[in-house]
N, C-alpha and C positions, 0 to 999 in steps of 0.2 A: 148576302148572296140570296139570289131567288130560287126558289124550287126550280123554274124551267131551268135554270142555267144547272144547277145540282143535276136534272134529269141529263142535261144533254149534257155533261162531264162523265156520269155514268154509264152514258148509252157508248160514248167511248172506250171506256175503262172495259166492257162487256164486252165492245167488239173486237179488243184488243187483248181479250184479257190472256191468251195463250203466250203472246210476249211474257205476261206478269209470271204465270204459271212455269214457260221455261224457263226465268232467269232462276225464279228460286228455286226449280229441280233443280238444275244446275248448280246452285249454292249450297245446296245441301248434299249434293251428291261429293261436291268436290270437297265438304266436311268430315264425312262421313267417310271418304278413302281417306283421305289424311288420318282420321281419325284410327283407321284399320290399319293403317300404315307403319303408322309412327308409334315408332320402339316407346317401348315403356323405360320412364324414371326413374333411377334410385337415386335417395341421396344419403349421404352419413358425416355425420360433424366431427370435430374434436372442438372440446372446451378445455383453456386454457388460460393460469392464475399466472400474472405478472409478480414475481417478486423482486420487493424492492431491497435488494442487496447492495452494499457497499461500493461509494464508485472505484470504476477499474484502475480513474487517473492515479497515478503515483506525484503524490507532490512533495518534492524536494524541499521549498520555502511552506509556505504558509497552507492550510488545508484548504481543500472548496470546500464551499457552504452549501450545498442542494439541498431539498426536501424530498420525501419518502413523493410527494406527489408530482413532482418536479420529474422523479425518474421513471416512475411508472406511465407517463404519459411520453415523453421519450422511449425505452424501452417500447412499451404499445406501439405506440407509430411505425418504429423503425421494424417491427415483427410485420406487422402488417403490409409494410412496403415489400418486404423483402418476401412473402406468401404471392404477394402481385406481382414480383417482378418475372420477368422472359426468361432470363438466367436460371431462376429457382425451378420454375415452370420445362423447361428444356430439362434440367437436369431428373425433373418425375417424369417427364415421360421417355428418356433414355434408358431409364429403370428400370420401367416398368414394360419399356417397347410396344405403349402410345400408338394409335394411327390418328395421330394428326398433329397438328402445329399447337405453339405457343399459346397462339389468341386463342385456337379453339378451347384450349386445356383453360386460359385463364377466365372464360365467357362462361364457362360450367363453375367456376368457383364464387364463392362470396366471403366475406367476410364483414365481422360484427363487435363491437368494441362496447363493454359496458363498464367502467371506472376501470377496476385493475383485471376485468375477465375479457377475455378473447377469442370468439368462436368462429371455426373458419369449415364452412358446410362444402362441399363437391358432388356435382349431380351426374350421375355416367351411365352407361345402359346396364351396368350389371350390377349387383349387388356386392358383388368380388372385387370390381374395379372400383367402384364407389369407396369404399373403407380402403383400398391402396393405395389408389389416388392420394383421398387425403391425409393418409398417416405419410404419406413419404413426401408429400408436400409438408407438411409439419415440419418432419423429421429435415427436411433438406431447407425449410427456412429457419429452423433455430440453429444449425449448422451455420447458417452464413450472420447469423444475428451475433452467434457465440463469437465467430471469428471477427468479425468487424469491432466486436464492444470489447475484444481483447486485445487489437492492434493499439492503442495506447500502451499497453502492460508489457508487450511484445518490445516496442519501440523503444520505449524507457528502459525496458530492463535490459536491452543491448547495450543502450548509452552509460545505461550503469556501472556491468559490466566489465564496459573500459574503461570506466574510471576507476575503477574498484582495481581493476592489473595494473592502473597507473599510480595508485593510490599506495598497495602495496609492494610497489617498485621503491617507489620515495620514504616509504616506512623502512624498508631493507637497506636502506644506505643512509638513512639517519640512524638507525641502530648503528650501523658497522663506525659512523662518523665516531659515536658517543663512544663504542666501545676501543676503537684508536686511542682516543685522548685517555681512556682507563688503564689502557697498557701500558703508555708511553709514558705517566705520570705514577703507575704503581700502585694507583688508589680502585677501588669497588663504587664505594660511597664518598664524594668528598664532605657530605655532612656531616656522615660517622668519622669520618677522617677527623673533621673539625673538633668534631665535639672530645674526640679523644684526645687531642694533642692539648685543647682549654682544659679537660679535666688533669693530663698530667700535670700541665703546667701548676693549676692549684694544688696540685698535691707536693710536686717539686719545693712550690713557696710555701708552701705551710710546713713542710719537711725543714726550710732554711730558716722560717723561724724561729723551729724548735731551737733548732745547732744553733742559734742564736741565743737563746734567753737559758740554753744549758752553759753555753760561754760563760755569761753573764753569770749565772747558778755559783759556776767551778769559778768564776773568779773573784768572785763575793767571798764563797768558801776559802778561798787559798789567800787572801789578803786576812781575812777574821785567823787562819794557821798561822801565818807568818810573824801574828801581831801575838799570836801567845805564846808562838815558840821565842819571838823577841824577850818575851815578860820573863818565862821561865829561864831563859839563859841570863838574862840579866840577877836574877833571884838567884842562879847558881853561885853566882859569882861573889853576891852579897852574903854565903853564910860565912860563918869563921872558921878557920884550919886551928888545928888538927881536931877539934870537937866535932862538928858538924860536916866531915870526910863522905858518913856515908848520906846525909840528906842532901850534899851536893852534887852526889853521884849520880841519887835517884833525881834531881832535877835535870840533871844532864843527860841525861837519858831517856826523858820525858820530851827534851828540846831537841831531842836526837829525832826522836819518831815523829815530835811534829813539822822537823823541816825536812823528815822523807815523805811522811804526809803532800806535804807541800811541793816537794817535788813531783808524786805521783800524780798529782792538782794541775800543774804544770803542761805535764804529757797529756792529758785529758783535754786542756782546752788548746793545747795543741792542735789535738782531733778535731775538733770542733771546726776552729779552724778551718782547717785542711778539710774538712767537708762542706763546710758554708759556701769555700771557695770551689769546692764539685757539683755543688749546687748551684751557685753563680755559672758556671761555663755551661753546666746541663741546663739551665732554663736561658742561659742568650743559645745554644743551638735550638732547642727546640719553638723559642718565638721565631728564630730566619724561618725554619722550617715550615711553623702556623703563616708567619705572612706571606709565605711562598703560595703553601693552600689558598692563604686567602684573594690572590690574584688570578688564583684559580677558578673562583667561582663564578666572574662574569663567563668567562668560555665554558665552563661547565654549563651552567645555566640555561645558555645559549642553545647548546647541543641538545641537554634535556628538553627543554622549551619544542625543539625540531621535532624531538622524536613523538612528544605528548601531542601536539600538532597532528605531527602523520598519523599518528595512531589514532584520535578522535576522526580524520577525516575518514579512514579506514574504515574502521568502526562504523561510521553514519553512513556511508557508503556500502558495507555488507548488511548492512538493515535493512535498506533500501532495495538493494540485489533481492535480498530474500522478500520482503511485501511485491517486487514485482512480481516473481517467481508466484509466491500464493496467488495474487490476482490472477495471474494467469490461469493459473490451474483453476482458479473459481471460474472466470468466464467461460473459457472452455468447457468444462465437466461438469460443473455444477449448472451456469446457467442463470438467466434471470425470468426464464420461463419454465414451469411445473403444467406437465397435462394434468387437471384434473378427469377429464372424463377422455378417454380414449376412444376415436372411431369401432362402431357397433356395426356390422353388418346389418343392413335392410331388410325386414321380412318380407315388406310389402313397398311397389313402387309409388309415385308419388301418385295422388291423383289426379286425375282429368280433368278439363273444363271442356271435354266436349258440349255437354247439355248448356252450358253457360254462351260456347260458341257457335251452337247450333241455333240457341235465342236469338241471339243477337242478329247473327248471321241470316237469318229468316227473315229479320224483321227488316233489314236491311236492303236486303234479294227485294222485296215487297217493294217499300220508296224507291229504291232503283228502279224495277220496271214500272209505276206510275208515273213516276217521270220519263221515263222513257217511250209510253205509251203514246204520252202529250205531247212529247218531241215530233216522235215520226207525225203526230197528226196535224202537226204546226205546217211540219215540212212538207206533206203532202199537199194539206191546201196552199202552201204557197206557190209550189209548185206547181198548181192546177190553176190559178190565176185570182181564184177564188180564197177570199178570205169567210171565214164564221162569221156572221152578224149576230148581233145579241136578238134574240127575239122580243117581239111587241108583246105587254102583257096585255 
């Protein structure tokens, strides 16, 4: 560019220059009210530790498998969605009776996510509203967080529940099954049953042994009597009369007692006997009897089997009841979010960028009216018929 054409751009810029001069009062003025205008800023945060607690699902079969970073990053997001949602947002400013909407409430808020911390800042005109705002914005998304991460625990433990009244419904009529068949049969325990009636039985047969081999004893004994009292009567008979009167008396007397001996021998295995065969009748009833039991034990079995059944499904079913019941009461009231640092009221409001926007804005006001200068003076001389010629150097 040449000097003359620089002169004659300036000789414009000068004759024009009260354009340049009011755009930027004007820019600066309408800065500067804004500036006077507009209410001052507060703002106040809450920071907040994700913990990674146990998950709420209830699982009946097999466990999930998550990690501690798995959920705090769920958890996190879902806090976070629910701080930005309209619902959470309506319900702070119903609370706190708000003059304004939804967007405007959520247009003041931010939030900021760093591994497992999560700070959620609200900017308001007052230093009062600022910290209510966002405590009851907090306070009204971990409500909705607590509830949604506990509708799992909710839902399962209703389904639980009724299975758990259904469970021991079916427990209550297998017992009453099993207990039928113990009335009707007269038995407690059919094992103890069993085992009692096998031990009588061995004691019965070993009782009928004995009465056996004392048989056996007393009839050994009374054949070896028989065979002496034979010897000694026969010896009576061989002394001689009238010499030996009295040594065949004392023989005879001798054969006397041992074929009353032999009698008494006699009646003893009598008894015997007579008990071997009490023996014999009492061990054939008491075997009907064991094989009776023993047909007993498939339906016994049976019933028992029903009732250990019911009772394990019972069982893992009020376990169950109860881990939902705890989840529950963890998501709700416990929580998988902890404030560490709670909303502080503001001393002071945020600061300004007036000066930053009055730069700016000045500088701007400035190129705006240079161009605007060179506009009107385009349009003018075209308007006039005349155009600018560059000058001869």
């Amino acid at each position: 560019m040449r000097d003359n054409d620089f002169g004659h751009y300036w000789q414009i810029i000068r004759r024009r220059s009260w354009m340049i001069l009011l755009l930027f009062a004007v820019t600066m003025t309408v800065i500067l009210v804004r500036a006077l205008t507009t209410k001052p800023v507060y703002s106040a945060g809450v920071r907040l530790q994700v913990i990674p607690m146990e998950s709420e699902q209830i699982t009946l079969y097999s466990p999930l498998k998550t990690t501690s970073t798995d959920v705090i990053d769920e958890i996190g997001y879902q806090f976070v969605q629910a701080v930005a949602n309209g619902s959470t947002a309506w319900r702070t400013i119903a609370a706190l009776n708000l003059n304004m909407d939804a967007d405007q409430f959520l247009r003041r808020l931010q939030t900021a996510r760093d591994g497992e911390f999560v700070s959620v800042v609200m900017q308001a005109d007052s230093p009062q509203q600022a910290e209510a705002a966002v405590t009851a914005q907090v306070d009204n998304a971990l409500t909705a967080v607590r509830a949604n991460r506990s509708r799992p625990a909710v839902v399962t433990g209703d389904f639980v529940a009724q299975q758990l009244a259904e469970a021991e419904q079916a427990l209550a009529a297998a017992q009453a099954d099993l207990q039928r068949f113990k009335l009707s049969h007269s038995i407690d325990s059919l094992g103890r049953e069993t085992l009692a009636y096998q031990d009588q039985l061995r004691e019965m047969r070993k009782a009928q042994e004995n009465a056996s081999l004392q048989e056996v004893q007393l009839t050994a004994k009374m054949k070896a009597l028989e065979a002496e009292a034979g010897t000694t009567e026969a010896a009576a008979k061989a002394v001689p009369t009238p010499t030996g009167s009295e040594e065949r008396a004392t023989l005879n007397r001798r054969a006397a007692d041992l074929r009353s001996s032999v009698a008494s021998l006699r009646g003893e295995i009598a008894g015997q006997q007579a008990l071997k065969t009490e023996y014999e009748q009492s061990i054939a009833r008491w075997e009907t009897e064991l094989t009776s039991l023993i047909g007993l034990i498939e339906e016994h079995d049976r019933l028992t089997n029903a009732v250990n059944q019911a009772q394990h499904t019972r069982d893992f079913l009020f376990d169950k009841s109860l881990e939902a019941r705890l989840k529950q009461e963890q998501a709700q009231n416990v929580g998988y979010l902890k404030v560490i640092e709670p909303a502080r009221r503001p001393d002071q409001p945020l600061p300004t960028r007036t000066l930053q926007t009055a730069l700016v804005g000045g500088l701007l006001s400035l190129v705006a009216g240079v161009i605007l200068v060179f506009l009107f003076e385009f349009l003018e001389s075209f308007a006039g018929g005349s155009r600018p010629q560059p000058r001869e150097p």
